[in-house]
C-alpha positions in Angstrom: -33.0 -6.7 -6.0 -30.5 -6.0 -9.1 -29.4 -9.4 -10.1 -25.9 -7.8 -9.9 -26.0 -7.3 -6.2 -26.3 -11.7 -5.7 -23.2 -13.3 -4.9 -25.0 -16.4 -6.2 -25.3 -14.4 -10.2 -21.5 -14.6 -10.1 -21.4 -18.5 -10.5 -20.2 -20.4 -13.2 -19.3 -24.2 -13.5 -15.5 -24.5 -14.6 -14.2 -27.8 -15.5 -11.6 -29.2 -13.4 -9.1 -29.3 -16.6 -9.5 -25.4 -17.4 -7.4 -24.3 -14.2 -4.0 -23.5 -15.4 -1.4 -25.8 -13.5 1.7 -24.8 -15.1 2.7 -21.1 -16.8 2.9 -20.9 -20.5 6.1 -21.0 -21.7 7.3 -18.5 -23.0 5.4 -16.1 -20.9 4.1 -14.6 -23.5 2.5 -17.6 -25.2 -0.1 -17.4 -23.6 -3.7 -16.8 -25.0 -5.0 -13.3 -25.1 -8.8 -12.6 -25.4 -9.5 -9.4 -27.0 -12.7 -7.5 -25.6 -12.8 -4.9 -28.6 -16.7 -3.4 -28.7 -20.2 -4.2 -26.7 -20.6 -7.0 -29.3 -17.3 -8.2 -30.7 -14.1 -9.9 -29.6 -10.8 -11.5 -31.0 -8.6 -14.5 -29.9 -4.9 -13.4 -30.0 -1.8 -14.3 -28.5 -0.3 -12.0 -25.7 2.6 -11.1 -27.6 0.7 -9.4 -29.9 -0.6 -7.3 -27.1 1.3 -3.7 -29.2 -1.1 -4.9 -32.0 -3.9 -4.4 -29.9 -3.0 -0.7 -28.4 -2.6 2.4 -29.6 0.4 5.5 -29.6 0.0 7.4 -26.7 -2.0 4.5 -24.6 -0.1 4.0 -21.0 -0.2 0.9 -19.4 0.6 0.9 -15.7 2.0 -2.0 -13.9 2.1 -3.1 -10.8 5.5 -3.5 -9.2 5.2 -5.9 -6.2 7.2 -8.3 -5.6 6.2 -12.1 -3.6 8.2 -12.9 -0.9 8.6 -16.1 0.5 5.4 -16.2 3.5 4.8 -19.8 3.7 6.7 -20.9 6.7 6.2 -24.4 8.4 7.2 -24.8 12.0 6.0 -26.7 15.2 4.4 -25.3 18.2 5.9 -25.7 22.0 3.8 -28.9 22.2 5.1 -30.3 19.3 2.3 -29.8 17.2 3.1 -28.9 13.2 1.9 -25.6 12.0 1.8 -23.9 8.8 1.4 -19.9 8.4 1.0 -17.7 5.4 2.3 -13.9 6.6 0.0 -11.3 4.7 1.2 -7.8 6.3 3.3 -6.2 8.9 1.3 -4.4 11.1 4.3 -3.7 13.7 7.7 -3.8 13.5 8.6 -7.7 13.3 4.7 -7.8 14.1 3.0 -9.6 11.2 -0.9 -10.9 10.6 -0.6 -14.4 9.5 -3.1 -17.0 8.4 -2.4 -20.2 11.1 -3.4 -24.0 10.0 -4.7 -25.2 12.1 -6.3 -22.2 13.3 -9.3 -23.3 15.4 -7.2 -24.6 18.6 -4.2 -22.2 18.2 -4.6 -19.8 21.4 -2.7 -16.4 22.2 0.9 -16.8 23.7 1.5 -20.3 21.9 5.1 -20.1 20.5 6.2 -21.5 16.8 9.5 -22.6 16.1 10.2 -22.3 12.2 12.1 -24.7 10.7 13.4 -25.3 6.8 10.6 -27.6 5.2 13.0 -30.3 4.9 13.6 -30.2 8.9 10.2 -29.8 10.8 10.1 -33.6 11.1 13.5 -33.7 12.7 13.3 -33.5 16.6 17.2 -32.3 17.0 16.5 -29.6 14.1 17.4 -26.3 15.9 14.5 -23.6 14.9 15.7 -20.5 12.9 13.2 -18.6 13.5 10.8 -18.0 16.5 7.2 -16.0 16.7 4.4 -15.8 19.4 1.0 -15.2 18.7 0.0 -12.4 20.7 -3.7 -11.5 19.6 -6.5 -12.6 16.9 -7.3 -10.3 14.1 -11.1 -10.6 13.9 -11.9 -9.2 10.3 -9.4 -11.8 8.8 -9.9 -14.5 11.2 -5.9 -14.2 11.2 -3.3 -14.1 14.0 -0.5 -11.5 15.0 2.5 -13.3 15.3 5.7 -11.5 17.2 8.4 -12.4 15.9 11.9 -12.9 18.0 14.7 -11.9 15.7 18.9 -11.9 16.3 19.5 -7.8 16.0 21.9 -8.4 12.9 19.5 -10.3 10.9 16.2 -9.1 8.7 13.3 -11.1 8.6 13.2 -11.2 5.0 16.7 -12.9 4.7 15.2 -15.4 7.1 12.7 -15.8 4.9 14.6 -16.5 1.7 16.4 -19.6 3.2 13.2 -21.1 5.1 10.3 -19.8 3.0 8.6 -21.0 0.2 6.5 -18.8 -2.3 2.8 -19.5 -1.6 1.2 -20.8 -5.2 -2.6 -20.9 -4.9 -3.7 -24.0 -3.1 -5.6 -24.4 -6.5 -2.3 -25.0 -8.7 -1.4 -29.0 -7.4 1.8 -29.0 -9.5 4.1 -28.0 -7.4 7.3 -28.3 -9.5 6.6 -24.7 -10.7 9.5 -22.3 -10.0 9.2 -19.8 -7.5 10.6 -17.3 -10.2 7.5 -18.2 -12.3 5.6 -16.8 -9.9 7.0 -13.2 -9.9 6.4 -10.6 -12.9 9.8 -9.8 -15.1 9.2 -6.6 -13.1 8.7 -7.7 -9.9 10.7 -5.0 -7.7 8.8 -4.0 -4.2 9.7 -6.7 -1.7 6.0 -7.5 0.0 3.3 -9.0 -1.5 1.6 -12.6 -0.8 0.6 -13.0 -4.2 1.4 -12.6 -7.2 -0.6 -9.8 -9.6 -0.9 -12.6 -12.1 -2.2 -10.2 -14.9 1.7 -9.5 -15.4 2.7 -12.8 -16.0 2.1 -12.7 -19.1 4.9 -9.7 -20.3 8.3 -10.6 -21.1 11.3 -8.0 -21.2 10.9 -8.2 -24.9 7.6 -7.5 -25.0 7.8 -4.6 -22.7 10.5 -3.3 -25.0 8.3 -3.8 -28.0 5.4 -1.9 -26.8 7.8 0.9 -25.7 9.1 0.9 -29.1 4.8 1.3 -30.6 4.7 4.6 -28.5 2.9 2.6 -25.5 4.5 4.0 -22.1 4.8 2.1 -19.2 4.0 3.5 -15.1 3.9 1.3 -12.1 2.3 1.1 -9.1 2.8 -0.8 -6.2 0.5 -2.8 -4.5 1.3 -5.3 -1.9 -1.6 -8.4 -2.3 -2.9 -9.4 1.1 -5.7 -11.2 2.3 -8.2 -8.5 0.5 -7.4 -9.5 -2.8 -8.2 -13.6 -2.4 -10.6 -13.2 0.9 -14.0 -14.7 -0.4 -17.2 -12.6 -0.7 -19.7 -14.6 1.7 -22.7 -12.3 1.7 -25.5 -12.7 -1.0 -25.8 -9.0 -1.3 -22.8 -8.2 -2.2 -22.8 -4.7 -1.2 -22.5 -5.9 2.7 -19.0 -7.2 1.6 -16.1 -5.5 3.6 -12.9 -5.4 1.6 -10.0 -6.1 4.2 -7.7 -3.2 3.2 -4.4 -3.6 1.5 -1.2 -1.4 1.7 -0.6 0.8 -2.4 1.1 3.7 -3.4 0.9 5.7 -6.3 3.9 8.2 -7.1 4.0 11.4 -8.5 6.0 10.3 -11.6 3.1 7.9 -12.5 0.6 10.3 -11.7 2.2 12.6 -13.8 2.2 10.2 -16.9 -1.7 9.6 -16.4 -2.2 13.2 -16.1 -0.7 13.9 -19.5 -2.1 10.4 -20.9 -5.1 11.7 -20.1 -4.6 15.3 -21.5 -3.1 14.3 -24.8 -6.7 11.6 -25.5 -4.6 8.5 -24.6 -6.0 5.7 -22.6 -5.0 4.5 -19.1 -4.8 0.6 -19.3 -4.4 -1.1 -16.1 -2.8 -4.4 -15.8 -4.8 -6.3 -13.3 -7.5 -6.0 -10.6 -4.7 -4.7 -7.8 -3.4 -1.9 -10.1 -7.4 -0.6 -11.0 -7.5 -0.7 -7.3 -4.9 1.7 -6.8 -5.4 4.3 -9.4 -9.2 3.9 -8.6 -8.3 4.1 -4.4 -6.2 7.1 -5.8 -8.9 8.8 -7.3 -11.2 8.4 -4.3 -8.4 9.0 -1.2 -6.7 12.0 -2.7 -7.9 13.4 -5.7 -6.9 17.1 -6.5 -7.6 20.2 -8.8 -5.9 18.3 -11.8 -7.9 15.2 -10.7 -5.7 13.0 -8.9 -2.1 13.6 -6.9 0.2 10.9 -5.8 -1.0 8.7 -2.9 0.4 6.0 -0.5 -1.9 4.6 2.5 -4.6 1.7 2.3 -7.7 1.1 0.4 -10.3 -1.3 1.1 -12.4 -0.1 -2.0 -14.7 -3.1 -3.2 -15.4 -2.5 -7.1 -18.5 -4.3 -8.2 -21.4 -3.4 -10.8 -22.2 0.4 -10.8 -19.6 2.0 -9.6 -17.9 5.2 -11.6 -14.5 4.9 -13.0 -12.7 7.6 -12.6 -8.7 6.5 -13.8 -8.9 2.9 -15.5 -10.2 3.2 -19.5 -9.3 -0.3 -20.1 -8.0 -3.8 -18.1 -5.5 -6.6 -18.4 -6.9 -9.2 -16.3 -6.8 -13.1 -15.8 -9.8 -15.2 -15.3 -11.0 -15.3 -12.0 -12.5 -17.3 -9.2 -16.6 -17.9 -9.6 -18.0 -15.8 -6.7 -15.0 -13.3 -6.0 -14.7 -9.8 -5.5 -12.1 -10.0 -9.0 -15.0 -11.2 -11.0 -17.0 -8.2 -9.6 -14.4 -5.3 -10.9 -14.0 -6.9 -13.8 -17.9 -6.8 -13.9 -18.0 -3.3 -13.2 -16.5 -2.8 -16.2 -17.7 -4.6 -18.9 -21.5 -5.9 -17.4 -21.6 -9.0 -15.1 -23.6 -10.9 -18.2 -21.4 -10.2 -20.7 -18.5 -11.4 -18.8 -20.6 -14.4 -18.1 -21.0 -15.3 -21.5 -17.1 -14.2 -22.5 -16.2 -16.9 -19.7 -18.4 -19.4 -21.5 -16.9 -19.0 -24.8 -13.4 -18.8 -23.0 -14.5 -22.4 -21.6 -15.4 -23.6 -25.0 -12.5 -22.6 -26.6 -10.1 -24.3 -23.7 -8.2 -21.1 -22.7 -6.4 -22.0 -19.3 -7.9 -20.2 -16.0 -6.7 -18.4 -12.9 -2.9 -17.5 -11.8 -1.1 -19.5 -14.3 -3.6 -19.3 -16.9 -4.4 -16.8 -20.3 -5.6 -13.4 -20.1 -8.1 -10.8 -21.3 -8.0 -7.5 -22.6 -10.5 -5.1 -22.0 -10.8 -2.0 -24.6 -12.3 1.2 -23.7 -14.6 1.0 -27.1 -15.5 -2.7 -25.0 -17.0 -0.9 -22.1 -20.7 0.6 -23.7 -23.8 0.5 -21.4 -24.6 -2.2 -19.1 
């Protein structure tokens, strides 16, 4: 079988020390590995990202914003509980990841407290859910929750949340707001697209001021983004779908990117998603037409590009399906290797860490 296929060829040893733990401050301090042919590359900093691009590129954002969807509470029995809300499926009906999950059973009631307040036996819940079925492609519950008519679950939220960081990041003491994109605007996502961390107002102004346009997208990251690939051959994989929508003012900037022999850079795995789930779902005469549903398309070695020239992406988990559409577009070895020489030079990993950039010249044959 093509070594590209094995879960197992998408290892790689990181040393504890490489995982980012804090954000670079400024944001835009942050290192910036430049992917510029099949053979070459360049260490940079990310605010010399305009340096790196050209008139007439467009880079397209995603516009997603993380809501607080930790909650703790306690259940009837007084057991403690901690969820992490993904989607709403219903109205006020939302899948949820439940710890601990193995001995929470259907109709059990959670009473949500503030953190501060789940110890306190007199504390009067603020928020109440009941699990009323088990989602079995995420392993997930549904939880219904009972809501005051004159209230939103998301304002709920915003006094009894917290922002769920990676359970890799053990510094805590990072700000919520460091963990949203200077463009965050779409209320929704459980994660951050951490490719965008990196930009600054500044520095979105700058490339603006180079000729560089700027489109968004908005994808909502759910449990499809961070769900591990568990099968060797890959390609049994299923994708858990996620919730994107691409309007017709962006597709109308890629369309005329595209026409005028500009290049379409997408910053992060959740934005190639959606141009790419785009491309697939509804594409037209012109070659693509605005879009707004669910994909559950799994990128990996192979697979055609059809929208994305070029990428903005962090680095990724060893194993997951983010080091696999980052494969698919520069070759699985050569990523490897980049990795390696990303290791050796100390660049910082995963959501708070640096970033890479990905040219269209980078791409080749692989």
């Amino acid at each position: 079988m093509n070594e590209d296929y094995l879960l197992s060829s998408y290892h790689y040893e990181l040393p504890s020390e490489a995982i980012a733990q804090q954000p670079a401050l400024p944001r835009d301090s942050s290192r910036l590995l430049v992917i510029d042919s099949p053979t070459t590359f360049a260490h940079r900093t990310f605010r010399e990202l305009p340096d790196c691009l050209q008139a007439g590129d467009l880079l397209v954002l995603n516009n997603t914003r993380v809501f607080p969807a930790r909650l703790y509470g306690r259940k009837s029995t007084g057991a403690r509980v901690e969820v992490l809300l993904l989607e709403e499926r219903q109205p006020n009906c939302w899948l949820a990841l439940v710890k601990p999950g193995k001995r929470f059973t259907l109709g059990s009631e959670i009473w949500f407290f503030a953190p501060s307040e789940v110890e306190q036996p007199e504390a009067e819940p603020q928020l109440r859910a009941t699990a009323i079925a088990r989602d079995e492609a995420t392993g997930g519950r549904l939880l219904q929750f009972d809501l005051p008519p004159e209230k939103s679950l998301f304002s709920i939220l915003e006094a009894i949340g917290q922002v769920p960081l990676p359970p890799y990041i053990q510094a805590r003491d990072s700000l919520p707001s460091q963990y949203q994109t200077v463009y965050a605007r779409e209320l929704g996502s459980a994660a951050a697209p951490t490719a965008g961390l990196h930009f600054t107002e500044v520095l979105l102004d700058a490339l603006q001021q180079r000729g560089i346009s700027i489109a968004d997208v908005t994808l909502h990251v759910g449990v499809g983004t961070f769900r591990p690939v568990e099968t060797e051959d890959i390609r049994s994989h299923a994708m858990h779908s996620e919730w994107f929508e691409v309007n017709a003012a962006t597709v109308e900037k890629i369309l005329q990117t595209k026409a005028a022999g500009g290049r379409v850079i997408a910053v992060g795995t959740t934005v190639a998603r959606s141009l790419e789930g785009t491309a697939r779902a509804k594409a037209s005469e012109s070659g693509l037409s605005p879009f707004s549903g669910r994909t559950n398309l799994f990128i990996y070695p192979g697979y055609q590009w059809q929208v994305v020239d070029g990428l903005i992406t962090n680095f990724h988990l060893p194993g997951s399906s983010l080091l696999m559409l980052v494969s698919a577009l520069v070759g699985r070895k050569r990523l490897l290797e980049l990795y390696q020489t990303a290791i050796a030079q100390g660049y910082r990993f995963y959501s708070f860490g640096d970033a890479m950039l990905i040219l269209p010249e980078a791409r080749g044959i692989h």
